[in-house]
N, C-alpha and C positions, 0 to 999 in steps of 0.2 A: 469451593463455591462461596462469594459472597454472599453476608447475609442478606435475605431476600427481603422484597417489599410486601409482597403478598404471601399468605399461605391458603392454598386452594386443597380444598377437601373433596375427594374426590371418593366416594361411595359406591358401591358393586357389587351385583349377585347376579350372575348367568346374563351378562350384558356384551358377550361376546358378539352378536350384529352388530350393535353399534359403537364397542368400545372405539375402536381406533381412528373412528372418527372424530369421537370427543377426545382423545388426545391429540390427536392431530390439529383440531383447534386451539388447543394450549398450547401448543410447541410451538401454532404460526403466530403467535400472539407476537403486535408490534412491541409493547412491552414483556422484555425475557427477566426483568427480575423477582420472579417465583420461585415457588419451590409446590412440588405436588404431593401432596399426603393421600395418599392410595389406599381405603378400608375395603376390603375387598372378604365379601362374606363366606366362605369358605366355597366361592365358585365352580361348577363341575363342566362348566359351557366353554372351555378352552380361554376363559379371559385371565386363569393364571398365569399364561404362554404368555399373551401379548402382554400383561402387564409387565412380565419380567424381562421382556425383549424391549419393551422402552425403558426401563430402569437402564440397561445397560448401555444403552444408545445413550442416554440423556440423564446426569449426574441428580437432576431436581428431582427425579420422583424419587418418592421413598413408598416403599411398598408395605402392608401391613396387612396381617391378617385377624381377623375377629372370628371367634367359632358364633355359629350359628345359636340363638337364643333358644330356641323351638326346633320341632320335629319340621315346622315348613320355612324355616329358614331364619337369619337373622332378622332381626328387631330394623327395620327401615330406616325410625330417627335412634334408633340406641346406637345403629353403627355412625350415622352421624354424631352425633352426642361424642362417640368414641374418635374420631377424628377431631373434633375442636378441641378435645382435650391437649391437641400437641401442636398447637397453632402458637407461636410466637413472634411474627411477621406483625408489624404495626395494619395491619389493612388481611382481611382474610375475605374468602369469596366458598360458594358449594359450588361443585358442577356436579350433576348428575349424570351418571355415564352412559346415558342414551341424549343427550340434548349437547347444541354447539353455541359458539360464542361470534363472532364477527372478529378481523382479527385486530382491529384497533380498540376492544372493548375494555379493556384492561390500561391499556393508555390511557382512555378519557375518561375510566372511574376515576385515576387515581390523580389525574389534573384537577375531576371537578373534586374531590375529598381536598386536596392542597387547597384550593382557591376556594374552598366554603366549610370554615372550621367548624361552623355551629350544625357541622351535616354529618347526621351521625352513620350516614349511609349513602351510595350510589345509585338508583337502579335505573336500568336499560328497560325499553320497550320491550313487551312482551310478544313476539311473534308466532306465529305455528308453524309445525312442518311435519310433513309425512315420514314414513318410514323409510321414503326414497329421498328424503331432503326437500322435498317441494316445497314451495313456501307457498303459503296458505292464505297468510293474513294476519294482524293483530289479534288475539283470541279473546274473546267476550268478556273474562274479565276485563283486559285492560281497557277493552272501548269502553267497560261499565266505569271504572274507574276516571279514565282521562274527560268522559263525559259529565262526570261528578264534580269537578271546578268550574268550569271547563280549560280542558286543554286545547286550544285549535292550533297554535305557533307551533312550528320544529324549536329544535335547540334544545337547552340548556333552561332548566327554573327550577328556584329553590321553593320545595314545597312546605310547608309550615308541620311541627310537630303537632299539634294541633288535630291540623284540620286531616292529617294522614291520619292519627288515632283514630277521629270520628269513624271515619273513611272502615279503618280496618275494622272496624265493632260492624259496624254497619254493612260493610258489602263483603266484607268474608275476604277472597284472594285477590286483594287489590296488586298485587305483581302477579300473582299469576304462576310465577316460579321462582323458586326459591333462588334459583342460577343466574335470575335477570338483577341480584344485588352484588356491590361490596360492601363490605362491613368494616369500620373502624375496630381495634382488638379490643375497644372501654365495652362493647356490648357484652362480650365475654364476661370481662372483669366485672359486669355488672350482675353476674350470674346468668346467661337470660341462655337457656339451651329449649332442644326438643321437648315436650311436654311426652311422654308416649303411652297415653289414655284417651289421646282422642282419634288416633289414626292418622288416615291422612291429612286431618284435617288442623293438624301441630304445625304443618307450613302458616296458617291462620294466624294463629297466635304467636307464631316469631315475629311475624309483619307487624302486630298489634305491641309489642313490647318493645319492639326494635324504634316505631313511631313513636311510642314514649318519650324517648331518650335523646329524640333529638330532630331536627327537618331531615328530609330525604331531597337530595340531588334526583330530580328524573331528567335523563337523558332520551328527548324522543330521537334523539340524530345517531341511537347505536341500538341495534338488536341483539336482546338474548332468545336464539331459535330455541323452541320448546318442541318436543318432540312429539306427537299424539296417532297413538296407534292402539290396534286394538288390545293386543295382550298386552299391557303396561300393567303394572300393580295398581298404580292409580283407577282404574278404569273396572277394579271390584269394587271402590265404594260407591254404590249405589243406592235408590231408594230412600224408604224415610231415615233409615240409619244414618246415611249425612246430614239431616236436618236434627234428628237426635244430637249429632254430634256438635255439631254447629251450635245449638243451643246450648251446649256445655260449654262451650269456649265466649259466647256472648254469658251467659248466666254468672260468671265466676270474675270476669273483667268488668263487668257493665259501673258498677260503684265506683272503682278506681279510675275511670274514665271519665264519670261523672262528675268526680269530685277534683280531675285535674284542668277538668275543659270547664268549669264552672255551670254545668247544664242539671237542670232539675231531673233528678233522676228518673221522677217519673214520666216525664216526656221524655226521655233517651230510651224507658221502658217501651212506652206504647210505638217508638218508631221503631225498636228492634222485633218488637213481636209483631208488627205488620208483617215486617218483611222477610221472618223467621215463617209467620204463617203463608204468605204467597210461595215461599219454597218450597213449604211442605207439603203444600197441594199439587203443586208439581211432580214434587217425588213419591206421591201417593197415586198420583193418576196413571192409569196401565197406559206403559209406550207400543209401540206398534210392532214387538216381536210380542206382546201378551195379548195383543189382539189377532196373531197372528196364528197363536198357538192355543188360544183355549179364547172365544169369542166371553162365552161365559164368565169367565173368571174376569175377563178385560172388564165387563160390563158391572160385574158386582165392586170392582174397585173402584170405577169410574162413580157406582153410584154411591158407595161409601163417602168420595170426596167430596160431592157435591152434596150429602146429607150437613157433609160437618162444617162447610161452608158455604152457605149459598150464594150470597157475595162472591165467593171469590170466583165460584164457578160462572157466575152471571160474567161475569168482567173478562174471561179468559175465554170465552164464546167470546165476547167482542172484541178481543184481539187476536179474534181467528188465530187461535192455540199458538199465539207468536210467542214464545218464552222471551223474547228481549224485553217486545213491548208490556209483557206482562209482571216481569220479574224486575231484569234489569235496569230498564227506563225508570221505572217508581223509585227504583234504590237509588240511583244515581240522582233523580231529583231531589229527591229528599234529603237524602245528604248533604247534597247544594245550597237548599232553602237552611237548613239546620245551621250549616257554617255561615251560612250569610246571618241571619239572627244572631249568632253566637259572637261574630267577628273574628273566627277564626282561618285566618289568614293562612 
């Protein structure tokens, strides 16, 4: 096999519903020179069969096993982590082996990476889709995001290192998934892995380091389908624990952001803990299975929230408990307003 263009990391534990469909989207990829680096967590769901049934079909995947970190399974980003360790493709990409690609996606990361050197990254439109492949829609981060410049044009625009940093301090998963990027291999070389202390929320801060380092290519004319179902890993973190977490990830970057965007820290402070506190009263307030299941408990959390913010609770009755207009919208304006101040392009 020639050496390949891409090396696609490809991570796995008990992913046998939907494995063969995410390879099945690599294999149809109009661009074939890849190679598949396969971390596969010591699976018991049947996805060691099919993995090794496409190894032998198809010379690119290389299959690899990682033993499990813990009693409930490997480490999410350590088996990531452990797959970029064997990336040596100028251009590397994640798929995660519940979510698909389009199949020209790989073609026009790797045109628009050629034709924009100061781009230290790709990414695709963030879409959704069911467990049946339905498509959905673009998923609320990225409208949060694309609404953040604004983006209204299809195509092809290079977005500013800059103003994606701001972007990722501020609105948290501005791709949405980790799969809707390519990466040039300098991220690597530049150290920049999974953090694995803050959860799931390590997707966060790739985006945030990764914008460091350089403009990001967004491509609105290619979809990376993201997968969203109920039993996914993702869909335990809940509650104020993601806003905990979230705070660790702005708390620890917020200086170095400050001090590369030229923004007085203290206003970069008072806009992340706005929008640090409108989340957390979101993830504080009982959703409609805790009102469903204990009236009482619904009510004491509800009035706990509202104790500790009255503001914010005044504001979220007026947006008739719409989470966009109450969360997303303000993030994205503000982040707007900020890069315009700043001229962060």
């Amino acid at each position: 096999m020639e050496s390949p263009l891409i090396d696609v990391v490809i991570p796995n534990r008990n992913k046998a519903a939907f494995l063969s469909r995410t390879l099945s989207s690599l294999c149809g990829q109009t661009e074939g020179r890849w190679r598949a680096i396969v971390i596969d967590g010591d699976s018991t769901d049947g996805s060691r069969e099919i993995l090794r049934a496409a190894a032998t079909r198809d010379p690119r995947f290389t299959i690899r096993t990682a033993r499990p970190a813990s009693a409930t399974g490997l480490s999410l980003y350590r088996s990531w982590n452990h797959g970029l360790m064997h990336v040596r493709a100028p251009f590397f990409a994640l798929l995660t082996s519940d979510d698909l690609w389009e199949p020209n996606w790989l073609s026009h990361a790797l045109d628009a990476l050629n034709n924009s050197p100061a781009s230290i990254a790709v990414a695709a439109r963030a879409v959704s889709i069911d467990a049946e492949d339905a498509i959905k829609g673009p998923t609320v981060a990225c409208r949060q995001f694309e609404s953040s410049f604004p983006l209204r044009q299809g195509g092809r625009r290079i977005l500013g290192s800059n103003a994606c940093t701001l972007r990722a301090l501020m609105l948290g998963p501005i791709f949405s998934t980790i799969h809707s990027l390519v990466f040039r291999r300098e991220v690597l070389e530049d150290g920049v892995i999974f953090a694995e202390d803050v959860g799931y929320l390590a997707d966060i801060e790739y985006y945030l380091h990764t914008c460091l380092r350089g403009d990001i290519a967004y491509d609105t004319d290619c979809s990376a389908l993201f997968r969203i179902y109920g039993t996914q890993e993702s869909s335990e973190a809940k509650g104020p624990m993601v806003t905990r977490l979230w705070r660790k990830v702005v708390a620890r970057n917020r200086k170095a952001v400050a001090q590369q965007l030229a923004i007085p820290i203290a206003e970069l402070t008072a806009a992340t803990d706005e929008i640090l506190s409108r989340h957390q009263f979101i993830m504080t307030k009982p959703d409609r299975a805790t009102f469903r299941g204990s009236k009482a408990l619904a009510l004491w959390r509800l009035t706990k929230a509202c104790v500790r913010s009255p503001r914010l609770a005044q504001e979220y009755l007026r947006c008739r408990a719409d989470r966009e207009r109450f969360l997303t919208e303000p993030a994205a304006a503000m982040a707007h307003e900020m890069s315009e101040k700043y001229g962060l392009s």
